[in-house]
C-alpha positions as CSV (number, residue, x, y, z in Angstrom):
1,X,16.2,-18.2,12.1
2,X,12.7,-17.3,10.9
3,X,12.4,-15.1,8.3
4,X,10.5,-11.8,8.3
5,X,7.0,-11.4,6.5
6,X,6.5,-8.7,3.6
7,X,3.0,-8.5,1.8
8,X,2.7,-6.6,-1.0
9,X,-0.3,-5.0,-1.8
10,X,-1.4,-4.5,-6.0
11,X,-3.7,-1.6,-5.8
12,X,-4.4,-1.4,-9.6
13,X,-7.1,-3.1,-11.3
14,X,-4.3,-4.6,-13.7
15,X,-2.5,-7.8,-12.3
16,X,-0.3,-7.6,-15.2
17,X,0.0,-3.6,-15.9
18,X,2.6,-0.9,-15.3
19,X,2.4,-1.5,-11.5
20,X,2.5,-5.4,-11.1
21,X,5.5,-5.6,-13.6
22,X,7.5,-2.8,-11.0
23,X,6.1,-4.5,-8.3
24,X,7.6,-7.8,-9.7
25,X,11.2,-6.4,-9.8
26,X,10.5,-5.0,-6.1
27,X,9.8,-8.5,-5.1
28,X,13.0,-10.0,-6.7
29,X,15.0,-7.8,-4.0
30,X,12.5,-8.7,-1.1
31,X,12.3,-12.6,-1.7
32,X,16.0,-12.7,-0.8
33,X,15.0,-11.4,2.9
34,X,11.2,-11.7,3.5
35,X,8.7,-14.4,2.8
36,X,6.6,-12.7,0.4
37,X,3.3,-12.8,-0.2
38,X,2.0,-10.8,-3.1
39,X,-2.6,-9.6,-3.1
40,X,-4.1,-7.7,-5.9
41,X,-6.3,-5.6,-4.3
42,X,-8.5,-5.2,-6.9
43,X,-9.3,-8.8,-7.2
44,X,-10.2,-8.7,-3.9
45,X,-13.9,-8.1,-2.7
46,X,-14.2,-5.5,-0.4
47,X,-17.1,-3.6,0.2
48,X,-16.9,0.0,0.9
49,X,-16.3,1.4,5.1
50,X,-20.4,1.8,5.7
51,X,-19.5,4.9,8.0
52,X,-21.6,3.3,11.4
53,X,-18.5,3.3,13.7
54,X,-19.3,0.3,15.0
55,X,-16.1,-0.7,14.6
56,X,-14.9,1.6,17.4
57,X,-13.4,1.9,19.7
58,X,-11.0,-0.8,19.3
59,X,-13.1,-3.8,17.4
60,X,-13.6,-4.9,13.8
61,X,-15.6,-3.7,10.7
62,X,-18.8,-5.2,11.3
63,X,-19.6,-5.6,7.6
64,X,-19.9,-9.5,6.3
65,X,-16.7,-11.2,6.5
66,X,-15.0,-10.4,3.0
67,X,-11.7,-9.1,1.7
68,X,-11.2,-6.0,3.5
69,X,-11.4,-8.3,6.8
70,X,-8.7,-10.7,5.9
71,X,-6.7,-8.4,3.9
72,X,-6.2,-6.1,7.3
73,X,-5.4,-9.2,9.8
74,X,-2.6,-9.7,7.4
75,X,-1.6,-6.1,7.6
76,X,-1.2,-6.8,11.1
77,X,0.5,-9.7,10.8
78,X,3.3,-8.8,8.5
79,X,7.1,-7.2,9.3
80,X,6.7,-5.3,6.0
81,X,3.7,-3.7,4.2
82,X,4.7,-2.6,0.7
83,X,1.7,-0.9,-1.5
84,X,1.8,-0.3,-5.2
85,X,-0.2,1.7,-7.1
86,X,-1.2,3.8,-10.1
87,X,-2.0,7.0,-9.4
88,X,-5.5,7.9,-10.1
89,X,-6.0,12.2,-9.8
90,X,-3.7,12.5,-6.8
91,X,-5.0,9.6,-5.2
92,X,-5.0,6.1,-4.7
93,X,-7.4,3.6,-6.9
94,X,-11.1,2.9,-4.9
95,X,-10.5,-0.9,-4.3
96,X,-7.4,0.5,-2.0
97,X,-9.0,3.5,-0.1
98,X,-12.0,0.9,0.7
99,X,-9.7,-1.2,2.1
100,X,-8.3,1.6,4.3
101,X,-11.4,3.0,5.2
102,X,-12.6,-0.5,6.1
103,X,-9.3,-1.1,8.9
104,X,-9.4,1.9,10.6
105,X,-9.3,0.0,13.7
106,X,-6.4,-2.0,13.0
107,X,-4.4,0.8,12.4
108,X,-5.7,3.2,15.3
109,X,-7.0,2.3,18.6
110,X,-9.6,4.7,19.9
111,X,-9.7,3.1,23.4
112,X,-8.8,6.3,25.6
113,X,-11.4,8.1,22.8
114,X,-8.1,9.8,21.2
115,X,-6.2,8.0,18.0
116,X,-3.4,6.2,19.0
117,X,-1.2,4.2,16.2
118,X,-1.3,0.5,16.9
119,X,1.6,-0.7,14.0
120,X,4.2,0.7,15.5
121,X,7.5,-1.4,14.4
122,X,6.0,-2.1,11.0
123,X,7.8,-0.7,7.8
124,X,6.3,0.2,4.5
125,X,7.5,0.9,0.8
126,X,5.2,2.8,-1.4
127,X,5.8,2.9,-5.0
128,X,3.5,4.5,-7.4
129,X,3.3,4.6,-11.0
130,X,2.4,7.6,-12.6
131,X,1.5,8.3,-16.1
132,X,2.5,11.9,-16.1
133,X,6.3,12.5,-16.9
134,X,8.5,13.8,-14.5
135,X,8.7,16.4,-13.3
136,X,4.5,16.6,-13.2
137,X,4.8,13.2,-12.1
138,X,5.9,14.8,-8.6
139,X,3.0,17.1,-8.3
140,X,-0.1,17.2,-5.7
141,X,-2.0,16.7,-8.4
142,X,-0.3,13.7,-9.3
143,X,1.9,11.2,-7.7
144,X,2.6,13.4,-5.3
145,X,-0.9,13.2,-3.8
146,X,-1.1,9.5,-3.6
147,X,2.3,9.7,-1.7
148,X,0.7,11.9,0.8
149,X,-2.7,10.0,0.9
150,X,-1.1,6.8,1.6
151,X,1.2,8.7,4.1
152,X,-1.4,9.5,6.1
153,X,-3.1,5.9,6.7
154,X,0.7,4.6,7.2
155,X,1.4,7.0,9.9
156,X,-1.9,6.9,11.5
157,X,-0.9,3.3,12.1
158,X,3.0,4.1,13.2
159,X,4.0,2.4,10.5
160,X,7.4,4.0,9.4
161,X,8.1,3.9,5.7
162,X,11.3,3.2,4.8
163,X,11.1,3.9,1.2
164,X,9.3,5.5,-1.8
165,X,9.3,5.4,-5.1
166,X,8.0,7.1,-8.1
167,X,7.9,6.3,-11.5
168,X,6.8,8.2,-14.2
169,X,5.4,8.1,-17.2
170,X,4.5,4.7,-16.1
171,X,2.6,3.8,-19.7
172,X,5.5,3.3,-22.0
173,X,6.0,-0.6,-21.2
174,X,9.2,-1.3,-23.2
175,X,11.3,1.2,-20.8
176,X,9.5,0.7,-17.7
177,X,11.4,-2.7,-16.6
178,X,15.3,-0.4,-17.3
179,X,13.6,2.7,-15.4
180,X,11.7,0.7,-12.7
181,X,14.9,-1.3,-11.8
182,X,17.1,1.9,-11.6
183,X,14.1,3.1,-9.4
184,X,14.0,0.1,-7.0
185,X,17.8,-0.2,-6.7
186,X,18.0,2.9,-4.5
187,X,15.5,1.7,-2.1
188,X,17.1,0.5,1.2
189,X,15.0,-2.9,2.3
190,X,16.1,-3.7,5.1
């Protein structure tokens, strides 16, 4: 029996900050189901969506062939998308929104000129690390907002996410691996 795909996706600029170590004990429970294959974003070159639509209705960014192309053809290619990131004022870091921007069309078609999601029977997990304690960690403003931005792209796609998880006060290192594992255990990866 072949086993599913998983990618998970390192949004911050730090390959060995707050959100790779929490993304590392993520992977420990996903490499007994899924092949895994891990990208840090942010090491990736992707240039930002030039807004020229070329891309619709249903092709591919038209930009030189770089990160943001072969990072969304593995996108659709995978069983399970999980994204980890900081959370930078509500949002998500730029390296990640340019990479959403830059697949609209591999989430969406745009064929009959209205969005329809094209990832149906993908899952997602989303975890965020936030610097803010809890409970500010949960605001808008904060971790709260990246939830909700990433929410959007996910379900534009039909992606249903099966999981998220937030943890605060993400800068004290020498608790994070106790809190982060608490954290991950009550995901359900399936």
């Amino acid at each position: 029996m072949e086993r599913k795909k998983a990618i998970i996706l390192n949004a911050s600029p730090h390959t060995a900050g707050s959100t790779a170590l929490a993304l590392g004990i993520l992977n420990e429970r996903l490499s007994q189901t899924y092949d895994v294959e891990w990208i840090n974003v942010g090491a990736s070159s992707i240039k930002p969506c030039a807004g020229c639509s070329k891309c619709r209705p249903n092709g591919t960014c038209v930009l030189p062939r770089d990160g943001g192309h072969e990072i969304g053809e593995k996108i659709a290619a995978t069983d399970l998308l999980v994204i980890g990131t900081p959370c930078y004022w509500g949002n998500v870091p730029s390296t990640l929104k340019a990479l959403f921007d830059r697949n609209v069309t591999t989430f969406e078609s745009f064929a009959s000129g209205m969005p329809v999601p094209k990832l149906r029977g993908k899952k997602a997990i989303v975890l965020i690390t936030a610097g803010s304690p809890f409970p500010i960690s949960r605001l808008s403003s904060q971790a709260g907002g990246t939830v909700r931005a990433i929410r959007t792209v996910l379900s534009s796609g039909g992606i249903k996410i099966i999981g998220v998880s937030t943890i605060a006060s993400a800068w004290k290192l020498d608790t994070l691996p106790l809190r982060a594992r608490k954290a991950i255990a009550k995901l359900r990866i399936k």
